[in-house]
C-alpha positions in Angstrom: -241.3 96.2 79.2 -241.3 93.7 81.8 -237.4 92.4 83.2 -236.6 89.0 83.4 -233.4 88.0 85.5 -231.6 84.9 84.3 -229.1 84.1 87.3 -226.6 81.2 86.4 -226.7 77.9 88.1 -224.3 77.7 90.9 -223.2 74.2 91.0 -221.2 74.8 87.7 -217.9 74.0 89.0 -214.2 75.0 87.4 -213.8 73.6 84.0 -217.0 74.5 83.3 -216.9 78.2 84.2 -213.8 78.3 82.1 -215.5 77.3 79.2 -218.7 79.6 79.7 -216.3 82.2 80.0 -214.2 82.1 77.3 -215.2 84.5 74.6 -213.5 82.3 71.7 -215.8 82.0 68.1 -214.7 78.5 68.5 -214.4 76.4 71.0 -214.0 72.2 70.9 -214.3 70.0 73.5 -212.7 66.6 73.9 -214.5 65.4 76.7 -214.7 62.0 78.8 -218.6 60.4 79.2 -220.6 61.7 82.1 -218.1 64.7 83.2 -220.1 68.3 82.8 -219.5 68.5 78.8 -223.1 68.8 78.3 -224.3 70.5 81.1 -221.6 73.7 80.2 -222.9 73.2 76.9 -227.2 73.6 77.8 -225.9 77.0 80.1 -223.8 78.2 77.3 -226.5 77.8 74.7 -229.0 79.2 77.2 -226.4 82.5 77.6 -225.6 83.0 74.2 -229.9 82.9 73.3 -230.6 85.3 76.1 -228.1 87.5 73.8 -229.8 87.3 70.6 -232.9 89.7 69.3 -236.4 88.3 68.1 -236.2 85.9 65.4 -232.6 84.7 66.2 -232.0 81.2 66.3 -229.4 79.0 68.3 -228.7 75.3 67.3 -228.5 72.3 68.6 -227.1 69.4 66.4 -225.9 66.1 67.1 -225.9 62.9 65.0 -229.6 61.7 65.0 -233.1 63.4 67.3 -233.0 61.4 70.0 -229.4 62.0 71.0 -229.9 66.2 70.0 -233.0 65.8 72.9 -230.6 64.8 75.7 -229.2 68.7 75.4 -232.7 69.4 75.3 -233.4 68.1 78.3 -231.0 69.8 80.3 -232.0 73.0 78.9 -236.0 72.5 79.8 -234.7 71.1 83.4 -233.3 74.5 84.0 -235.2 76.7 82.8 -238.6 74.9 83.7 -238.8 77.5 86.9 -237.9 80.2 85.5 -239.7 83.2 83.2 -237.7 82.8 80.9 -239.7 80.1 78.4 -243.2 81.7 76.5 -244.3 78.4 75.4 -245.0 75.0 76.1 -241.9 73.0 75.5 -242.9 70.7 72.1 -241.3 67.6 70.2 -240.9 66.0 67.2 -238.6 65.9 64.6 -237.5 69.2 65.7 -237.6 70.2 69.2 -238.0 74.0 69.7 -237.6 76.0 73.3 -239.4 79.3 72.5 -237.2 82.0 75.3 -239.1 85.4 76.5 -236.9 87.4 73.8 -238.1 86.2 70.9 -235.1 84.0 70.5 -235.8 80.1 69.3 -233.7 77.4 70.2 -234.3 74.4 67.7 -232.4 70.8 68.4 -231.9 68.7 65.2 -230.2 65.2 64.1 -228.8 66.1 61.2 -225.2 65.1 61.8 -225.0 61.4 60.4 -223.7 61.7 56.8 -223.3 64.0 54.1 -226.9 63.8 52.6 -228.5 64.7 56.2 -226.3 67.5 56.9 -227.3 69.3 53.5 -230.4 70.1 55.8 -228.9 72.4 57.8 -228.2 74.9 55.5 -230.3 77.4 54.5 -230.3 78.7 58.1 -229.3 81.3 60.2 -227.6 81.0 63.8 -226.2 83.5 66.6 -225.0 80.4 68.1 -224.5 76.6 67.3 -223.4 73.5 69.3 -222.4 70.1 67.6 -222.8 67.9 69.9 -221.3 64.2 69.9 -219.0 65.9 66.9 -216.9 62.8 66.7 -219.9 60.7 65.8 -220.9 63.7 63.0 -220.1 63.5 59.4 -217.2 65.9 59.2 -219.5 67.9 56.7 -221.6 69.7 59.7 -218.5 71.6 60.4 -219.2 73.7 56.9 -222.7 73.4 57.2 -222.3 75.0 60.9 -219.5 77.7 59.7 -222.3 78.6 56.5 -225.0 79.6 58.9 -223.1 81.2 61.4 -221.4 84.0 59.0 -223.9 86.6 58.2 -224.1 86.9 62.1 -220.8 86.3 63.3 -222.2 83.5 65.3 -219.8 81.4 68.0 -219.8 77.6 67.2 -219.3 75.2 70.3 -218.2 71.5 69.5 -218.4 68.7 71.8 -217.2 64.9 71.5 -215.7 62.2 72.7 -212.3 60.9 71.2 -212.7 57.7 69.1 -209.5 57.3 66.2 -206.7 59.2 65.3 -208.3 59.2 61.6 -211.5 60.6 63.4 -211.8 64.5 61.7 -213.1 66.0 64.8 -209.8 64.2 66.6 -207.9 65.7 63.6 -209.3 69.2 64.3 -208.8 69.2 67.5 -205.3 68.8 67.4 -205.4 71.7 64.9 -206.6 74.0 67.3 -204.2 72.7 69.9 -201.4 73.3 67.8 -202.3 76.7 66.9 -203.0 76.1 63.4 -207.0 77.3 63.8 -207.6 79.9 65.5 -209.9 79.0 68.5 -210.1 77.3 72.1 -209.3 73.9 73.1 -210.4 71.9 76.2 -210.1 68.5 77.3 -212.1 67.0 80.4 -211.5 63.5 81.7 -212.9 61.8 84.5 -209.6 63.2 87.0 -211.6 66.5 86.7 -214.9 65.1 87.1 -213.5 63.3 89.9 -211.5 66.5 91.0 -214.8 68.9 91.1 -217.2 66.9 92.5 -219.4 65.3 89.8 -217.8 61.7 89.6 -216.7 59.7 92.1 -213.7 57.5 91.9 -215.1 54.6 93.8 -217.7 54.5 90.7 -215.5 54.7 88.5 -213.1 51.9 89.9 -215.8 49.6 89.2 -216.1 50.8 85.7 -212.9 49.8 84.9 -212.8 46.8 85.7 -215.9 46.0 84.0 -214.8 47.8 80.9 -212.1 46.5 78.0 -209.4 49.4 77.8 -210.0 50.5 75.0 -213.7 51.3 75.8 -212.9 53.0 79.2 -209.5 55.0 77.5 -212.4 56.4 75.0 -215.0 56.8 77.1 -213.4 58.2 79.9 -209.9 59.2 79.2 -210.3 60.9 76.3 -207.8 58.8 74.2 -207.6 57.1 71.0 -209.1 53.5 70.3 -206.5 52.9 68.0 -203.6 53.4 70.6 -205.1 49.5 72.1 -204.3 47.9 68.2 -204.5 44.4 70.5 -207.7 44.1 72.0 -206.3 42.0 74.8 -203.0 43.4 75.4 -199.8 41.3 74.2 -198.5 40.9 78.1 -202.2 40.3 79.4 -201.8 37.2 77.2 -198.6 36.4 78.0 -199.5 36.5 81.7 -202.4 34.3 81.2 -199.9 31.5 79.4 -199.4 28.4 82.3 -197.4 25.1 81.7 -200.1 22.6 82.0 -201.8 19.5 80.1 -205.3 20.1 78.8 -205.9 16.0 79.1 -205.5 17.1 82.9 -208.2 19.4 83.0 -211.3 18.3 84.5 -215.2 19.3 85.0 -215.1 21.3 81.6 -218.8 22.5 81.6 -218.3 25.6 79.4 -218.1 25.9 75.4 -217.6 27.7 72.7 -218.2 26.4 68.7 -217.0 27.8 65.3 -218.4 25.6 62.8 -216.4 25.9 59.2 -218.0 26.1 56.1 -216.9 23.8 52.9 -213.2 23.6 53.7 -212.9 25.8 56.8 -211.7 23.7 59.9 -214.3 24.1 62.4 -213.2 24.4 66.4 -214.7 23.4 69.8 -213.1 25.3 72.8 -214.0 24.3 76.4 -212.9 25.8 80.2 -213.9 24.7 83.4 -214.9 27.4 85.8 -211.3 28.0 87.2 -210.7 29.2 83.5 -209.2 26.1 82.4 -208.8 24.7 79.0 -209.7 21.3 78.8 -210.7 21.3 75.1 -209.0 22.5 72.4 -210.5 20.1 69.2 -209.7 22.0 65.5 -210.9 19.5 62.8 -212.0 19.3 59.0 -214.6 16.3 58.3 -217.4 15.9 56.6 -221.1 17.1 58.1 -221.9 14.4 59.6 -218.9 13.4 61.4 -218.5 17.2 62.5 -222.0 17.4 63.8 -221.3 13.6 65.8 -218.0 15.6 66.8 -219.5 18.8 68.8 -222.1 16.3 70.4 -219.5 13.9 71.7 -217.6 16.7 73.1 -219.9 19.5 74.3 -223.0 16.7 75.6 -225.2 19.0 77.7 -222.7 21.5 79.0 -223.3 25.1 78.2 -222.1 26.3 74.9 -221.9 28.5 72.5 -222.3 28.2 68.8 -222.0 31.0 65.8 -225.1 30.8 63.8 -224.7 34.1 62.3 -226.8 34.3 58.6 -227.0 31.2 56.5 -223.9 29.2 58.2 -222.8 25.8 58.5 -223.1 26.8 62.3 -226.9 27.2 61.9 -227.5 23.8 60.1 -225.6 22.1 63.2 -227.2 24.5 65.0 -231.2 23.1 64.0 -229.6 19.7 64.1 -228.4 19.5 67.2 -230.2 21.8 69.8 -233.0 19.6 70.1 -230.0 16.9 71.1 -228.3 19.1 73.4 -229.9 20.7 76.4 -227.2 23.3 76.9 -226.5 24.7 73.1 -227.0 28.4 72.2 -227.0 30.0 69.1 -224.2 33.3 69.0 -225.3 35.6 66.3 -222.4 38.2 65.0 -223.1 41.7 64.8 -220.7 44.5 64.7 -222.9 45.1 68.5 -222.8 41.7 69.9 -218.9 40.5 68.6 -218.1 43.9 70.5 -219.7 42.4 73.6 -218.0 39.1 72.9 -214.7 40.4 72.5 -214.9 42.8 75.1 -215.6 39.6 77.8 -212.7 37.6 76.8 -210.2 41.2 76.8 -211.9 41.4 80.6 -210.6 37.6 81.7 -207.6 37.7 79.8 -206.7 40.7 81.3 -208.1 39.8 84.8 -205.9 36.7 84.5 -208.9 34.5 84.6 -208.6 32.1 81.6 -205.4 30.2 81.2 -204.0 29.1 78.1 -202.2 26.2 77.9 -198.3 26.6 76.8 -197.9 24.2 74.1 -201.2 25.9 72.0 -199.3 27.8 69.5 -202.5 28.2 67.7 -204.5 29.4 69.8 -201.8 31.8 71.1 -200.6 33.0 68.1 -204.2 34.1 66.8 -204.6 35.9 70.4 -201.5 37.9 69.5 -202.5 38.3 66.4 -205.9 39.6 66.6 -206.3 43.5 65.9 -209.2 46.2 67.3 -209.9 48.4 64.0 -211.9 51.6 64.0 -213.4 53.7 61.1 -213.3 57.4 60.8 -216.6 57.5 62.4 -215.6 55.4 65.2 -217.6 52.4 64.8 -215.1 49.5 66.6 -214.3 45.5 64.4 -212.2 43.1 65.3 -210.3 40.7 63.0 -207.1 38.3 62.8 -204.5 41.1 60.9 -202.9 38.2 59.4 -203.8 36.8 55.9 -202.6 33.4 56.6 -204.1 32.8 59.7 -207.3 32.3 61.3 -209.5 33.5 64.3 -211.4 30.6 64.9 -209.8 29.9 68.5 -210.5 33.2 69.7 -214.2 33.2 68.7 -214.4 29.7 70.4 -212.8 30.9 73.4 -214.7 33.9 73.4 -217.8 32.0 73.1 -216.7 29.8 75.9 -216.0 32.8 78.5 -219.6 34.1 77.5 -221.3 30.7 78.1 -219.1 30.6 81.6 -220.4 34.7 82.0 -224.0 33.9 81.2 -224.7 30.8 83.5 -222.5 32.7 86.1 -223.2 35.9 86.8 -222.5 36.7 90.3 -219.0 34.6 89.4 -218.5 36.8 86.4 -218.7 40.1 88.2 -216.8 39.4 91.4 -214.8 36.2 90.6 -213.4 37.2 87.0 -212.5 41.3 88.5 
């Protein structure tokens, strides 16, 4: 029988040799974006199948195909001149890499929610990595644990941190704590940065272009829900000036809320300093309103929210063929994530001023709360029941309008 040397990579650098080499059943990763976490996990996957006997299988799971196929792709890249592959690599809804003994190794989405992950049992595994576990129902976990006992099969999860109510958070700390037995790793940019594979100039720039929250997530492996204030209470109180808005001239950005039956609607505008020079809140009737946002906004850029079947989107069809530089804004969980995460960057960059004497606007800035579900998924809402979060949303609009039609100014002027 022919033999077939598999000789690991060598530009695996420290935190990942510690994780290849720890013998541990289980082993969870809290790891930042883009720092090694899934190239350790394509070797170690690779190791444990070169292990197994014909017919053994090692799996792959993450929360849907597409994101199961980037570990796929790692694992084809290095094995793709080696011996080690008998077949072709194939695709579909279950991507296979066939290995010279015999042992399969199959990558699956299967992690999204409890009726998906039923799928994964009534199989057998020698080895099994979660991969984006955070983002898994916290079913796959039993699933994973089910078809790993009859052969005493290692499990290997991966993720990033999102909320403290997150259960692969929860677990982690478990394991930290000593209450599971098994191995615990964290990996944040500093030793990406430390070993080699990031570089800190890069990620600089990220920052700045990032709201904290996303970057503490993404890259720092902590919590959403330690930013409850999207903006940061003394970002906003940094960004509060003593001036009049009456002073404020060459306002050419805007952002619109349009209320519905007896919600006020509100017209926000800055000039490209980051100005206020409009701050209009009103209640009137439609067609007064409509007469109201034309007066004010004329032909300068602007925003207006035109989300489903709003008042907004009425004024919207009404006006836009009055008013060269009107936009329609439609809100979705993606795009008020987008929105909000612009005007945490110039608040936070101290590029938008707001005007002292706007307790209004203020107090709906300091009011306004990031939530997260278990899962992870990021809203954003006024956590007050008697207030509003029109002036925000108009603001926000406004910043976007000023981002859009400014790029370059966006970029380099607002960081």
């Amino acid at each position: 029988m022919a033999t077939i040397t598999y000789n690991r990579p060598k530009f695996l650098v420290k935190h990942q040799l510690d994780i290849l080499n720890d013998p541990s059943d289980l082993i969870c990763i809290e790891g930042g974006t883009k720092s090694g976490k899934t190239a350790a996990m394509s070797i170690l996957a690779i190791e444990e199948a070169l292990k197994g006997k014909p017919g053994d299988t090692v799996f792959w799971i993450a929360p849907v195909i597409s994101q199961a196929k980037v570990g796929y792709d790692y694992i084809i890249e290095f094995l793709k001149d080696t011996a080690l592959m008998t077949k072709d690599p194939t695709s579909g809804s279950q991507a296979v890499i066939y290995l010279c003994n015999g042992v399969n190794i199959k990558f699956i989405g299967n992690g999204e929610d409890k009726k998906s992950t039923n799928r994964i049992y009534n199989n057998r595994a020698i080895f099994v990595v979660v991969d984006e576990a955070s983002r898994c129902a916290k079913e796959v976990f039993v699933a994973v644990e089910s078809i790993t006992t009859q052969t005493s099969g290692r499990i290997c999860m991966i993720g990033n941190v999102l909320s403290r109510n997150n259960w692969f958070y929860i677990f982690c700390r478990r394991i930290e704590n000593g209450e599971i037995p098994g191995s615990y790793y964290k990996i944040t940019y500093r030793d990406a940065i430390k070993t080699g594979i990031l570089q800190q100039e890069r990620i600089d720039k990220i920052r700045q272009r990032m709201a904290p929250w996303e970057f503490a997530s993404l890259y720092e492996c902590e919590p959403i829900d330690d930013f409850k204030n999207p903006f940061g209470i003394q970002h906003i109180n940094n960004c509060i000036v003593d001036y009049n808005i009456n002073d404020i001239e060459n306002v050419e950005f805007f952002g619109v809320d349009v209320g519905r039956y007896h919600d006020k609607s509100c017209i926000i505008g800055i000039n490209e300093e980051g100005y206020i020079g409009v701050i209009d809140i009103f209640l009137n009737n439609h067609t007064l309103q409509r007469d109201r946002i034309k007066n004010v906004v004329g032909d300068s850029e602007c925003y207006m929210d035109t989300t489903g079947i709003t008042a907004g989107d009425v004024y919207y069809d009404e006006l836009s063929p009055e008013m060269s530089g009107l936009r329609p804004y439609n809100f979705t969980s993606t795009s008020k994530k987008e929105l909000i995460s612009n005007l945490a960057l110039y608040i936070q960059k101290g590029k938008v001023y707001l005007p002292s004497n706007q307790d209004i606007l203020i107090n709906e800035l300091k009011n306004y709360e990031l939530k997260i579900s278990a899962t992870g998924s990021v809203s954003f809402s006024n956590n007050s029941e008697v207030q509003f979060d029109d002036t925000v949303v108009s603001l926000a609009m406004a910043c976007m309008a000023s981002k859009d039609l400014c790029g370059a100014l966006a970029l380099d002027h607002f960081i």
